[in-house]
PDB file of N, H, CA, C and O in Angstrom:
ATOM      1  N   UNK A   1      -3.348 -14.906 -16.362  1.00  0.00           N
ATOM      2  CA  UNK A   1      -4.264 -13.861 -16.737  1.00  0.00           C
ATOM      3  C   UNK A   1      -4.161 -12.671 -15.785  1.00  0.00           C
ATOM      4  O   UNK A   1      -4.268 -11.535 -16.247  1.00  0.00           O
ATOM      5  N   UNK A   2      -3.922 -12.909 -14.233  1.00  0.00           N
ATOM      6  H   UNK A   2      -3.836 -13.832 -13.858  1.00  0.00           H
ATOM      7  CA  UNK A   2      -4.036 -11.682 -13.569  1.00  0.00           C
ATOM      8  C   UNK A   2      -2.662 -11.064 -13.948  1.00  0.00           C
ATOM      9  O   UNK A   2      -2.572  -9.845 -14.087  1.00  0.00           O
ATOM     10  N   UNK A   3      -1.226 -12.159 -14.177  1.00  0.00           N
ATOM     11  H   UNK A   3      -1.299 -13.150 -14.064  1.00  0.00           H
ATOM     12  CA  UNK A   3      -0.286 -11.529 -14.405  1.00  0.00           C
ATOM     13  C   UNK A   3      -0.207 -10.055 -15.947  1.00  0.00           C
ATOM     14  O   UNK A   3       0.492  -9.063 -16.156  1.00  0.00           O
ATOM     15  N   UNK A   4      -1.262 -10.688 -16.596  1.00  0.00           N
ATOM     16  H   UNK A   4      -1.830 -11.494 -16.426  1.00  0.00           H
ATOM     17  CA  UNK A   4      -0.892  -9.662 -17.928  1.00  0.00           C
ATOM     18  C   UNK A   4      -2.273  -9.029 -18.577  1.00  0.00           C
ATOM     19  O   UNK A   4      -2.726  -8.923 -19.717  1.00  0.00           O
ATOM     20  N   UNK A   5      -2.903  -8.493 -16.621  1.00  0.00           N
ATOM     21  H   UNK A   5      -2.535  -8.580 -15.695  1.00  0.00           H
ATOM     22  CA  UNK A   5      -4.045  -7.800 -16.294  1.00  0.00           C
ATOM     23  C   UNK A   5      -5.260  -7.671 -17.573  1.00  0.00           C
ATOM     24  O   UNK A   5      -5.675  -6.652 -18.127  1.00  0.00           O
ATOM     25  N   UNK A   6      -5.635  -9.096 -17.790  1.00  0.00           N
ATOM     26  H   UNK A   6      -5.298  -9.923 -17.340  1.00  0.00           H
ATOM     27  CA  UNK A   6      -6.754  -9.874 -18.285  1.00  0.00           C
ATOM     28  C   UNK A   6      -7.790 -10.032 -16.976  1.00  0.00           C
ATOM     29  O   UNK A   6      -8.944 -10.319 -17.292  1.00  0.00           O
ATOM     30  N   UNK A   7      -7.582  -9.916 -15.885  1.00  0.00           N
ATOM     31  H   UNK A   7      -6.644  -9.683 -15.628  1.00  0.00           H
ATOM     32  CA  UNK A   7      -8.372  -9.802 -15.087  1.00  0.00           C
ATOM     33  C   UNK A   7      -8.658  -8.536 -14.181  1.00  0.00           C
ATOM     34  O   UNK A   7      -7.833  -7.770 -13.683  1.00  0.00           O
ATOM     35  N   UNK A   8      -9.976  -8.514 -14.099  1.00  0.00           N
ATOM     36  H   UNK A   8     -10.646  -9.137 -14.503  1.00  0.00           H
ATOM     37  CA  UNK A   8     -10.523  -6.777 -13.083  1.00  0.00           C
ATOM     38  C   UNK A   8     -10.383  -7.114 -11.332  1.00  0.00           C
ATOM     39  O   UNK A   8     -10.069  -6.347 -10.422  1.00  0.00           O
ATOM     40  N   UNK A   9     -10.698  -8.359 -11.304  1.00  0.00           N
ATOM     41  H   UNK A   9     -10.953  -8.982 -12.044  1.00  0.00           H
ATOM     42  CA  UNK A   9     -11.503  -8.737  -9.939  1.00  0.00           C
ATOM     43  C   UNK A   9     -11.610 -10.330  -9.572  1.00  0.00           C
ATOM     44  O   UNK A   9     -12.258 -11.109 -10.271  1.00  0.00           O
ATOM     45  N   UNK A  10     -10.869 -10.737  -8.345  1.00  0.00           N
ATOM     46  H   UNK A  10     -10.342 -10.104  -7.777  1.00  0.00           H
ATOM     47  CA  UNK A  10     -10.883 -12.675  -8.675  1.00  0.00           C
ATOM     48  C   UNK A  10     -11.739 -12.321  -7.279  1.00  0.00           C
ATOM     49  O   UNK A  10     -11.588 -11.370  -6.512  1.00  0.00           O
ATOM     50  N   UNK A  11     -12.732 -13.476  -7.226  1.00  0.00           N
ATOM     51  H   UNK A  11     -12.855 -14.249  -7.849  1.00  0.00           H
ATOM     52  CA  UNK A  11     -13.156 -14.091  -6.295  1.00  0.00           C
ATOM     53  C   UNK A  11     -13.029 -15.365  -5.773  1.00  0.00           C
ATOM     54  O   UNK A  11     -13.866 -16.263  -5.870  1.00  0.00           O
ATOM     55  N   UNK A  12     -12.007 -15.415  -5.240  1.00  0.00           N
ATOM     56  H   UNK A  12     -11.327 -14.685  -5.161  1.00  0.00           H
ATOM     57  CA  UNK A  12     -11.527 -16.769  -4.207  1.00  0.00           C
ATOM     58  C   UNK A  12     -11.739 -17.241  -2.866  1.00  0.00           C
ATOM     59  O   UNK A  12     -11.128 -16.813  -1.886  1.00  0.00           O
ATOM     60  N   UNK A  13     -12.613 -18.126  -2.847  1.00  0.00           N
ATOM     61  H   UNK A  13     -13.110 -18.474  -3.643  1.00  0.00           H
ATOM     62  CA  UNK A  13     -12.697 -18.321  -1.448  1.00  0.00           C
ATOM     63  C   UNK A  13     -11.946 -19.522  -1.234  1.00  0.00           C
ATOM     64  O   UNK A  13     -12.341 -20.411  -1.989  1.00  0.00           O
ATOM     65  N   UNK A  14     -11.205 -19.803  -0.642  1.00  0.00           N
ATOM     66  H   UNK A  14     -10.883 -19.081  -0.030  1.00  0.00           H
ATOM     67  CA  UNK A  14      -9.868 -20.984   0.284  1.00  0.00           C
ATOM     68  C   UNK A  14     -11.026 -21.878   0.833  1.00  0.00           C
ATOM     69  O   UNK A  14     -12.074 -21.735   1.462  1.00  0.00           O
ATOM     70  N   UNK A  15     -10.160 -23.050   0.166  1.00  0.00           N
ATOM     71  H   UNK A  15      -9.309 -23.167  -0.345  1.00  0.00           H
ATOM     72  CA  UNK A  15     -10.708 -24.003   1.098  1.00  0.00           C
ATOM     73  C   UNK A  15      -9.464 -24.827   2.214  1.00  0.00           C
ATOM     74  O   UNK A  15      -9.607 -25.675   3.094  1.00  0.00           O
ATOM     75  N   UNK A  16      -8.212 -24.087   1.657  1.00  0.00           N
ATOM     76  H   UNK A  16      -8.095 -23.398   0.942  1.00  0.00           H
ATOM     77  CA  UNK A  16      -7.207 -24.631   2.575  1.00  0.00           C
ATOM     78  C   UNK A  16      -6.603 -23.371   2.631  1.00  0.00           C
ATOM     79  O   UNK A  16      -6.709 -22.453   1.817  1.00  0.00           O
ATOM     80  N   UNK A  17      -5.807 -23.424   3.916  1.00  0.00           N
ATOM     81  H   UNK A  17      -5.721 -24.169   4.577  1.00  0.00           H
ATOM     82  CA  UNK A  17      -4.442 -22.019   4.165  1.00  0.00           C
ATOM     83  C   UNK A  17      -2.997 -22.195   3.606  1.00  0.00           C
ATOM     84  O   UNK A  17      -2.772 -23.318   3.156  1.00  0.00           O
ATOM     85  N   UNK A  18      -2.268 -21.552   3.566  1.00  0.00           N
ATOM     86  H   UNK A  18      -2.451 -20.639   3.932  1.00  0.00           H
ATOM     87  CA  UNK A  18      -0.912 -21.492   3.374  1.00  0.00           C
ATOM     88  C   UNK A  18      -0.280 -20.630   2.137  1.00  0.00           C
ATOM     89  O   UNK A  18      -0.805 -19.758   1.445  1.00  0.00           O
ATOM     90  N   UNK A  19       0.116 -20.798   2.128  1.00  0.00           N
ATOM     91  H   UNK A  19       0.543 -21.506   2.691  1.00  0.00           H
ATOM     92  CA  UNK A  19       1.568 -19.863   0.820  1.00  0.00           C
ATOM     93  C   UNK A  19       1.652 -20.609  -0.392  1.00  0.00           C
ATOM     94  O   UNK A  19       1.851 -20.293  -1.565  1.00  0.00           O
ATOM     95  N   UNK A  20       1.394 -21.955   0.355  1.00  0.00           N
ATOM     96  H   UNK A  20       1.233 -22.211   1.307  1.00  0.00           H
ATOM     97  CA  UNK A  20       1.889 -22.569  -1.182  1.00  0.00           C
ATOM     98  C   UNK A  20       0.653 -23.937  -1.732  1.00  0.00           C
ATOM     99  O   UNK A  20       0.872 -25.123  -1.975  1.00  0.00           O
ATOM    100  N   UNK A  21      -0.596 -23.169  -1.775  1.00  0.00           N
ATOM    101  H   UNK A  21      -0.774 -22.205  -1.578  1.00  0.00           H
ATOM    102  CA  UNK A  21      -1.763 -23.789  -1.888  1.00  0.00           C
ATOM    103  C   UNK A  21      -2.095 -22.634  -2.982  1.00  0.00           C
ATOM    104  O   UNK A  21      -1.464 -21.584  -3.104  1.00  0.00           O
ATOM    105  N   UNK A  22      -3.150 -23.021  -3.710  1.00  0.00           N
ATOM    106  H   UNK A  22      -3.663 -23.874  -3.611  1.00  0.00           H
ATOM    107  CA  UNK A  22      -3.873 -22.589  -5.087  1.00  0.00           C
ATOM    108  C   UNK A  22      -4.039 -21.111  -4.599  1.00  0.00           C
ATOM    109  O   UNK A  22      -3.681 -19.983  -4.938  1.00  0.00           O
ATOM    110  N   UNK A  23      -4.700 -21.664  -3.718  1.00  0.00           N
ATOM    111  H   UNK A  23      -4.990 -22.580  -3.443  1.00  0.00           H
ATOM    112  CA  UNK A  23      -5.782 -20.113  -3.549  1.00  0.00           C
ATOM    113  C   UNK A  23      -4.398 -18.837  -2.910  1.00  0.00           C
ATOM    114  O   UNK A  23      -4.156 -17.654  -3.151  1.00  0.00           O
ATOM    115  N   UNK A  24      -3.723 -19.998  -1.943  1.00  0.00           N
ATOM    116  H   UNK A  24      -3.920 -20.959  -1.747  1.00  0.00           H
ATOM    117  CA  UNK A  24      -2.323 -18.884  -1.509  1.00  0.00           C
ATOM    118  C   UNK A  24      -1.798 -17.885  -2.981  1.00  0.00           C
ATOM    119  O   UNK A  24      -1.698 -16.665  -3.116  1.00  0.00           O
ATOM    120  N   UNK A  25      -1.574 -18.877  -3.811  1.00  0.00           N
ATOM    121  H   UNK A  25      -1.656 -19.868  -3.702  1.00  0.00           H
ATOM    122  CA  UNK A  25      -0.264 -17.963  -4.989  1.00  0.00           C
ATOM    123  C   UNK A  25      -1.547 -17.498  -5.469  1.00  0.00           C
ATOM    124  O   UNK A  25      -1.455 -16.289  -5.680  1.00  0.00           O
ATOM    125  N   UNK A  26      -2.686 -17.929  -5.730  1.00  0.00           N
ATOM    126  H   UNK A  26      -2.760 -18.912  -5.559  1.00  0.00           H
ATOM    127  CA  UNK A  26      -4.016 -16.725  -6.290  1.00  0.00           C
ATOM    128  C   UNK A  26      -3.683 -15.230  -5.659  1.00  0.00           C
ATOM    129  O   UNK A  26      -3.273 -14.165  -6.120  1.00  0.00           O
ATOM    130  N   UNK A  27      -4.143 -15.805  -4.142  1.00  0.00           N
ATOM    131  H   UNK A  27      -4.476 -16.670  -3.768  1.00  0.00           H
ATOM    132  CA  UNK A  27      -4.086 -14.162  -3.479  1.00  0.00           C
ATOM    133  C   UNK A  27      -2.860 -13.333  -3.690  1.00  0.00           C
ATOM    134  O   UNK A  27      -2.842 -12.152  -4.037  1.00  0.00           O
ATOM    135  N   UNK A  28      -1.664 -14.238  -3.393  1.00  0.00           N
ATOM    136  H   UNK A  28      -1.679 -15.198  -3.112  1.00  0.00           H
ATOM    137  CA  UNK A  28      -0.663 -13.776  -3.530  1.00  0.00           C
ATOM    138  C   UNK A  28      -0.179 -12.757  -4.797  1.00  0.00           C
ATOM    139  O   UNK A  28       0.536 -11.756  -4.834  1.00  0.00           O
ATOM    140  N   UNK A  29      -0.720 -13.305  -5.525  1.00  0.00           N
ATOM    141  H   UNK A  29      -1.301 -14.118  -5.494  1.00  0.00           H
ATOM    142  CA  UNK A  29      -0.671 -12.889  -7.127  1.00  0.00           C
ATOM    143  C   UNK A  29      -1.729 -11.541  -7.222  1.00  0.00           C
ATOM    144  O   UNK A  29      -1.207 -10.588  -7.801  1.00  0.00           O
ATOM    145  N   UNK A  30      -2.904 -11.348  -6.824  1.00  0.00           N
ATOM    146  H   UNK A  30      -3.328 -12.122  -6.354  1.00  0.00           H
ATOM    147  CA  UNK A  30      -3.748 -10.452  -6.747  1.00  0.00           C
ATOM    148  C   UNK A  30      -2.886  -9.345  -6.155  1.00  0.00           C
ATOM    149  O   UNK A  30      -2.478  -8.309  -6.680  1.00  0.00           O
ATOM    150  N   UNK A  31      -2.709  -9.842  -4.895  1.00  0.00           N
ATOM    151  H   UNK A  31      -3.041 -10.684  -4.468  1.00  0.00           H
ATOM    152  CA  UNK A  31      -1.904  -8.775  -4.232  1.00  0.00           C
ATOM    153  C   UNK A  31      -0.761  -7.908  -5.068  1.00  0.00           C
ATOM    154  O   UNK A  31      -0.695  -6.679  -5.087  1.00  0.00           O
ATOM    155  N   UNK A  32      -0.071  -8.626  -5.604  1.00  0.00           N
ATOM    156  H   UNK A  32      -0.125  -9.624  -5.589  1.00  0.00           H
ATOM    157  CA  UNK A  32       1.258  -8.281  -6.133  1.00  0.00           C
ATOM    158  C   UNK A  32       0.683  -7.336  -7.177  1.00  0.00           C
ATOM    159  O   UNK A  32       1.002  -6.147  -7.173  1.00  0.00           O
ATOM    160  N   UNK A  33      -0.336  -7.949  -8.260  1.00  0.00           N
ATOM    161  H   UNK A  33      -0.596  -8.915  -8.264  1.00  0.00           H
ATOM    162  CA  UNK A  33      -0.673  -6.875  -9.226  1.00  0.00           C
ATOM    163  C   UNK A  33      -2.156  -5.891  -9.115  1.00  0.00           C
ATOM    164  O   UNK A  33      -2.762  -5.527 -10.123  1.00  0.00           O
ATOM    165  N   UNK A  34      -2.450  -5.661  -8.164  1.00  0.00           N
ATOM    166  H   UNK A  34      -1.957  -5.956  -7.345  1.00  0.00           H
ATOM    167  CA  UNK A  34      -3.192  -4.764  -7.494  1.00  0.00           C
ATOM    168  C   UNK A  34      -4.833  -4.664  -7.960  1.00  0.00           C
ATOM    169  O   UNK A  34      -5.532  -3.667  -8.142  1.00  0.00           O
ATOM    170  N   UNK A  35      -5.189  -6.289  -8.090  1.00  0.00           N
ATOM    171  H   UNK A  35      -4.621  -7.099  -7.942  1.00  0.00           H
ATOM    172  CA  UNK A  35      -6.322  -6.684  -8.332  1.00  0.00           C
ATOM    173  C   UNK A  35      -6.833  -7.100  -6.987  1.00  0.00           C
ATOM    174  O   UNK A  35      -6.319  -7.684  -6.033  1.00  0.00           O
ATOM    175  N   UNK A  36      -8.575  -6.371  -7.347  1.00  0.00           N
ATOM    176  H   UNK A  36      -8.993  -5.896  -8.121  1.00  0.00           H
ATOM    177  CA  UNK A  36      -9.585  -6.703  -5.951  1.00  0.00           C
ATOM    178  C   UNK A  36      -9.402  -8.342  -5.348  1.00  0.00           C
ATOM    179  O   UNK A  36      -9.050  -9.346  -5.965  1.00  0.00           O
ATOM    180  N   UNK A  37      -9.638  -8.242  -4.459  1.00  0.00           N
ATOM    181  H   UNK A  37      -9.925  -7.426  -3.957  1.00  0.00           H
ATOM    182  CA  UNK A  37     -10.150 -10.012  -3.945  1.00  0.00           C
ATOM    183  C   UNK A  37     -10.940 -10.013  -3.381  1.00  0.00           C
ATOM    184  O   UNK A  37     -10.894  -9.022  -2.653  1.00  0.00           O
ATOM    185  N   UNK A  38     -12.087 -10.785  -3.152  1.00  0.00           N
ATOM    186  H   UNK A  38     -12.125 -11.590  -3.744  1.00  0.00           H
ATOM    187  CA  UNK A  38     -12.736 -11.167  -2.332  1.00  0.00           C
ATOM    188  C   UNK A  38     -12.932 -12.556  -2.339  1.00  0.00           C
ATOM    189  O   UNK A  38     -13.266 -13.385  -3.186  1.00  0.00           O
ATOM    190  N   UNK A  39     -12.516 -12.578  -0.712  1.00  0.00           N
ATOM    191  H   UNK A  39     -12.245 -11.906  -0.024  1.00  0.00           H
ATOM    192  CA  UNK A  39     -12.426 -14.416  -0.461  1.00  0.00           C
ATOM    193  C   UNK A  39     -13.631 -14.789   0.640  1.00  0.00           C
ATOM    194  O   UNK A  39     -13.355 -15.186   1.772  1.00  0.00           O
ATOM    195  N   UNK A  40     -14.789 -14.639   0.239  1.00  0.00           N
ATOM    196  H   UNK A  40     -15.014 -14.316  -0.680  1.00  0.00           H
ATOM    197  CA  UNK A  40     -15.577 -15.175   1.290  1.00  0.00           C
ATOM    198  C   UNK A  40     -17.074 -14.622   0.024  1.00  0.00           C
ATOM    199  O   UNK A  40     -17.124 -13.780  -0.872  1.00  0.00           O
ATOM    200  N   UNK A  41     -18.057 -15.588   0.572  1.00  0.00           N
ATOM    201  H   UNK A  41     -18.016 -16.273   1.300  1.00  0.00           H
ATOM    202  CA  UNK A  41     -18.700 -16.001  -0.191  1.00  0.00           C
ATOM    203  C   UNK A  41     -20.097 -14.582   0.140  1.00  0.00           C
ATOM    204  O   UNK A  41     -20.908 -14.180  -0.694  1.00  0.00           O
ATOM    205  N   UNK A  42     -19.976 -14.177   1.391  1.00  0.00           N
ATOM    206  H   UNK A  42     -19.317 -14.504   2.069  1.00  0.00           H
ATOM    207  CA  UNK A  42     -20.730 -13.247   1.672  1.00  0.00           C
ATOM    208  C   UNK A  42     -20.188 -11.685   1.041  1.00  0.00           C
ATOM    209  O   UNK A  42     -20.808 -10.648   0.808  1.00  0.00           O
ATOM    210  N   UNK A  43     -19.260 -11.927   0.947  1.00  0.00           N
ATOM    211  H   UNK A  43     -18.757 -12.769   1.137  1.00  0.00           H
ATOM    212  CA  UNK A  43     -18.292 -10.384   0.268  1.00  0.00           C
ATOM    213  C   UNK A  43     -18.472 -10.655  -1.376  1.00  0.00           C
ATOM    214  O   UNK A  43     -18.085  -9.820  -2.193  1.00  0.00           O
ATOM    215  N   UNK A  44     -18.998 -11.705  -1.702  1.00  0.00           N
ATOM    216  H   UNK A  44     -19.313 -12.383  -1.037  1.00  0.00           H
ATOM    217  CA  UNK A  44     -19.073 -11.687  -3.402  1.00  0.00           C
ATOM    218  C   UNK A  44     -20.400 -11.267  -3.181  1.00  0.00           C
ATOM    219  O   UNK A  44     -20.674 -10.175  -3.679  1.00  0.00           O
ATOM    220  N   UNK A  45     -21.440 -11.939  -2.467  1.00  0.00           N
ATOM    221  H   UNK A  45     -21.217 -12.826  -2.062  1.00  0.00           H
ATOM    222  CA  UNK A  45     -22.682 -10.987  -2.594  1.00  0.00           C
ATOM    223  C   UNK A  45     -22.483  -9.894  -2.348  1.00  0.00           C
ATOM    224  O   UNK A  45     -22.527  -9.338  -3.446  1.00  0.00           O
ATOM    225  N   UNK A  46     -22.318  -9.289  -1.736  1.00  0.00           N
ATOM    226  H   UNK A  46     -22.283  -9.741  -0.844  1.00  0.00           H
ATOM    227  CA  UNK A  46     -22.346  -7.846  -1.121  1.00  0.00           C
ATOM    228  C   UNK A  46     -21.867  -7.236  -3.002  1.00  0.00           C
ATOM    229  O   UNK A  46     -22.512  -6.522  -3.769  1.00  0.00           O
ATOM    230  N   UNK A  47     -20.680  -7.822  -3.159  1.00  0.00           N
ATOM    231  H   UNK A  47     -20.155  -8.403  -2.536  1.00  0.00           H
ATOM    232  CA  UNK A  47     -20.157  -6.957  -4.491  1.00  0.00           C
ATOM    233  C   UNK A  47     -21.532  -7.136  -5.506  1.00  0.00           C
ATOM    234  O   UNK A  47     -22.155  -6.274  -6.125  1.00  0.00           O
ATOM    235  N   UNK A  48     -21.676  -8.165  -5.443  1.00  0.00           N
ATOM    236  H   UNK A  48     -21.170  -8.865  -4.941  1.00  0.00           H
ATOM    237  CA  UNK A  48     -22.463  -8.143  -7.097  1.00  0.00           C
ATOM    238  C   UNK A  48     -23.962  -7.174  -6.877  1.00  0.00           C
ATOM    239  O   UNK A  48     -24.563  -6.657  -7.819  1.00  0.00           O
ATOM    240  N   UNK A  49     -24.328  -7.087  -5.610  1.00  0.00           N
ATOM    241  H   UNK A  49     -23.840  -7.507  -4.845  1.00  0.00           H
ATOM    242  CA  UNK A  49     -25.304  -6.320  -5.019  1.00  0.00           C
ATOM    243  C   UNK A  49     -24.573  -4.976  -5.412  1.00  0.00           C
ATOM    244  O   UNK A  49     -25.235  -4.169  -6.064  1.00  0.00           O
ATOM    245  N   UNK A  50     -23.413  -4.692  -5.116  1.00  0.00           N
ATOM    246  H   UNK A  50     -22.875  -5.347  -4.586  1.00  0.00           H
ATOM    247  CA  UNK A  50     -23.474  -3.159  -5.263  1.00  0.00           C
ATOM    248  C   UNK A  50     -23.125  -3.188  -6.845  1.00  0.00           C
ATOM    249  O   UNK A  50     -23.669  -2.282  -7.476  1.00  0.00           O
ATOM    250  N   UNK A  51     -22.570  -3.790  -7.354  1.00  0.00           N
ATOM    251  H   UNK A  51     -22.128  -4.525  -6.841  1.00  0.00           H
ATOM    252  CA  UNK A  51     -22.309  -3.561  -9.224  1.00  0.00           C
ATOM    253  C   UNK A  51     -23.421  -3.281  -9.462  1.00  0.00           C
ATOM    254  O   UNK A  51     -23.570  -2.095  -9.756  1.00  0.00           O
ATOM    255  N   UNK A  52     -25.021  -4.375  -9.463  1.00  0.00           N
ATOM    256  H   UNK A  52     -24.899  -5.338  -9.224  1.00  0.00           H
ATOM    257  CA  UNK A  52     -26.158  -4.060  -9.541  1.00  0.00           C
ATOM    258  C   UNK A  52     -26.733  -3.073  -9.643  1.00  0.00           C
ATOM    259  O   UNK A  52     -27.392  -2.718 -10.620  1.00  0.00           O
ATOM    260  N   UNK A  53     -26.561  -2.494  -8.650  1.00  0.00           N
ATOM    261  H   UNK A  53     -26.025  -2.782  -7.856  1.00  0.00           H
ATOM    262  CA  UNK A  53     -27.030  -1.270  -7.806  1.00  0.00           C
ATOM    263  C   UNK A  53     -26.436  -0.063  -8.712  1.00  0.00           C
ATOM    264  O   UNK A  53     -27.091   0.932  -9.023  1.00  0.00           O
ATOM    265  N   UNK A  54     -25.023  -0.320  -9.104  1.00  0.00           N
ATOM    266  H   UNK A  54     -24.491  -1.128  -8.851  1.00  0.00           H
ATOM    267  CA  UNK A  54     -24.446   0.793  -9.479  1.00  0.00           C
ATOM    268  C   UNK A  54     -24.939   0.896 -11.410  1.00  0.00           C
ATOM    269  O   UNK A  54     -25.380   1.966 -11.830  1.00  0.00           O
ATOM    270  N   UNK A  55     -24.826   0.031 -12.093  1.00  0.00           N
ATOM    271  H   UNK A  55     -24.468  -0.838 -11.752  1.00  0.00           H
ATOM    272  CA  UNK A  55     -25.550  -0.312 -13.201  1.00  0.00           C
ATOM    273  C   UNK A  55     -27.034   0.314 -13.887  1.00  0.00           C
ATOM    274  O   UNK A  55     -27.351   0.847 -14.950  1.00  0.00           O
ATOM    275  N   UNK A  56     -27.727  -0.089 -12.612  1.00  0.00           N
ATOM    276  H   UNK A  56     -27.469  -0.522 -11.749  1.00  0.00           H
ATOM    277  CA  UNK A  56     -29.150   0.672 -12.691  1.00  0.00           C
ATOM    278  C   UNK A  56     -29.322   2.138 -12.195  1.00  0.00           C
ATOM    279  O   UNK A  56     -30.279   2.894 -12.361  1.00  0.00           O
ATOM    280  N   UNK A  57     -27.967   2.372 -11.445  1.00  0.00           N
ATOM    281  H   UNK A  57     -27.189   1.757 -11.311  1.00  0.00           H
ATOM    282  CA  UNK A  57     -28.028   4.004 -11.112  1.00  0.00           C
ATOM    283  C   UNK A  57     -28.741   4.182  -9.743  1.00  0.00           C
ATOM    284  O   UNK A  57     -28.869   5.291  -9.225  1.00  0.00           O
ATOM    285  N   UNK A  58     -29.132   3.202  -9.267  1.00  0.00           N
ATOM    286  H   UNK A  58     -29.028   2.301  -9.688  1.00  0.00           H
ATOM    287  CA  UNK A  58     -29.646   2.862  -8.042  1.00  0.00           C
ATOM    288  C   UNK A  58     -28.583   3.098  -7.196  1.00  0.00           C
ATOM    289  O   UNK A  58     -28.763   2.232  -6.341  1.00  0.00           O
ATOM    290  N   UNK A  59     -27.352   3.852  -6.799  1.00  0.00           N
ATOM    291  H   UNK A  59     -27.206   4.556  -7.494  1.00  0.00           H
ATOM    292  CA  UNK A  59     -26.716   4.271  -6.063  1.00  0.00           C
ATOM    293  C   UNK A  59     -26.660   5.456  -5.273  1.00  0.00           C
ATOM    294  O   UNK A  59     -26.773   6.578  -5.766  1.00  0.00           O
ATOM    295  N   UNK A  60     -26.442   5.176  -3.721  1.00  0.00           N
ATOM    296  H   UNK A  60     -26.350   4.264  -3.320  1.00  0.00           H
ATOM    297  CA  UNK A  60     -26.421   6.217  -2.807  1.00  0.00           C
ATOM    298  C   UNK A  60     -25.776   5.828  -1.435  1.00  0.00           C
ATOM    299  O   UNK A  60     -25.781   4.810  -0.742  1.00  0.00           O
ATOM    300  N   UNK A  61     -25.156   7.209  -1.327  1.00  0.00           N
ATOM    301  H   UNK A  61     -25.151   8.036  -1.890  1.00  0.00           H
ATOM    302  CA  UNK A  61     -24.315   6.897  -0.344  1.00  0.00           C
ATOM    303  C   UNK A  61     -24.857   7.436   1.030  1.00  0.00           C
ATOM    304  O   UNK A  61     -25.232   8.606   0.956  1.00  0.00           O
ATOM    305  N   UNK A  62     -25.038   6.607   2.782  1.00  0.00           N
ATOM    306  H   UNK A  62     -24.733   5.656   2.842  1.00  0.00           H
ATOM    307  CA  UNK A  62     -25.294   6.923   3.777  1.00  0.00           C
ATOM    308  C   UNK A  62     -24.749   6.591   4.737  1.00  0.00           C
ATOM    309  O   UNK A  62     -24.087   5.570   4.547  1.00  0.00           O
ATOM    310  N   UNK A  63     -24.683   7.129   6.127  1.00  0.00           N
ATOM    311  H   UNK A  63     -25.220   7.958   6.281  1.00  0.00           H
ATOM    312  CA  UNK A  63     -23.796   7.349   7.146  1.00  0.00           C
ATOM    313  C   UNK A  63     -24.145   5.830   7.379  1.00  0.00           C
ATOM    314  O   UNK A  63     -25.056   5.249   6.789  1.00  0.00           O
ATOM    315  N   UNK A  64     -23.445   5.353   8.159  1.00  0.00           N
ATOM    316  H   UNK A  64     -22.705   5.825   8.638  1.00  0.00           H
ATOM    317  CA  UNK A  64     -23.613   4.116   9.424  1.00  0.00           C
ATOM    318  C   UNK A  64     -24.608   4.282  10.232  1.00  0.00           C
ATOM    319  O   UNK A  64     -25.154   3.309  10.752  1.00  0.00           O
ATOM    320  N   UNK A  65     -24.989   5.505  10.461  1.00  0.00           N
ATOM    321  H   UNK A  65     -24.545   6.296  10.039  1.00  0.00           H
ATOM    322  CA  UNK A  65     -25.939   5.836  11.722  1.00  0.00           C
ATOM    323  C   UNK A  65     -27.289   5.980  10.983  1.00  0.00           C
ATOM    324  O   UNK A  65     -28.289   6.180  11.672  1.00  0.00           O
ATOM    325  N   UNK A  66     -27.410   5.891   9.550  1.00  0.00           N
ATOM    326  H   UNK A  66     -26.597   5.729   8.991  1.00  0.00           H
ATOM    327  CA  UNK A  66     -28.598   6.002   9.036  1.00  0.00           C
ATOM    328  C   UNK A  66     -28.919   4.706   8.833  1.00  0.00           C
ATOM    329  O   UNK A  66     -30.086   4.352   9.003  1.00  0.00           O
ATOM    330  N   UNK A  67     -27.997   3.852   8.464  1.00  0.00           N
ATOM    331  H   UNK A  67     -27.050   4.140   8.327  1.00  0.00           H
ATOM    332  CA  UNK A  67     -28.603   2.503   8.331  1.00  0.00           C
ATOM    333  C   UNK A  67     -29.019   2.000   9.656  1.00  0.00           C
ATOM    334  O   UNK A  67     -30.099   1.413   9.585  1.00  0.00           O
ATOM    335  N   UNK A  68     -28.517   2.039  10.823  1.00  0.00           N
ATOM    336  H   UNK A  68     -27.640   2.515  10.880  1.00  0.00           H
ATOM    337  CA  UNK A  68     -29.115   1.923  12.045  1.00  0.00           C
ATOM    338  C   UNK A  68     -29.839   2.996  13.081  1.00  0.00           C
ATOM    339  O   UNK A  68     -29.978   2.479  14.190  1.00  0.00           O
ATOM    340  N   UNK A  69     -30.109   3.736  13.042  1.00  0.00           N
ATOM    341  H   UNK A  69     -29.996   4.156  12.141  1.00  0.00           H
ATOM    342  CA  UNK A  69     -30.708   5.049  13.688  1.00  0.00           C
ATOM    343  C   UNK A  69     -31.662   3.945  15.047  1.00  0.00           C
ATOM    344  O   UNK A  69     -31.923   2.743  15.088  1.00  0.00           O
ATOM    345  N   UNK A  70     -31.842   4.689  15.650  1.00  0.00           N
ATOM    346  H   UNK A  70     -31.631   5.666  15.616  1.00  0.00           H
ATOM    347  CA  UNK A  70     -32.345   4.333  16.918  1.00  0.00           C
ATOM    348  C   UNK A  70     -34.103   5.201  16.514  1.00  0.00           C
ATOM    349  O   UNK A  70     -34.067   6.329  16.024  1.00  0.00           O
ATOM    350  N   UNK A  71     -34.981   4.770  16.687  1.00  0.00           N
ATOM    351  H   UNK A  71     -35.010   3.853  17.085  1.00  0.00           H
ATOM    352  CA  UNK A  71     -36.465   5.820  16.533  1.00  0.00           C
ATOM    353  C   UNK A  71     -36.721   6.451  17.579  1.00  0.00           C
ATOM    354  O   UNK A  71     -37.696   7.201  17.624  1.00  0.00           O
TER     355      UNK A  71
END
């Protein structure tokens, strides 16, 4: 499916390393055809938080220093 871009976006998180493990030829494969990844379980929240966000129009963009500002 990612080969004949049926897919937007895989979310894989590894439960083992290497090249020649599932999740390896997954990424590997993402990579090659220039689909998102996110492999960690905190980076799929973060995404579905901002799709959310972006959906309802609830989007805005701010510095680094605004999300932390010192008072």
């Amino acid at each position: 499916m990612i080969i004949n871009n049926e897919v937007q976006l895989v979310i894989n998180t590894p439960t083992r390393k290497g090249p020649m493990t599932d999740e390896g030829k997954i990424r590997a494969t993402t990579v090659m055809h220039n689909v998102p990844l996110i492999a960690t379980v905190t980076g799929a929240r973060a995404v579905v938080q901002a799709i959310q966000a972006l959906r309802a129009g609830d989007w805005s963009v701010k510095s680094l220093q605004e999300y932390h500002s010192l008072p």
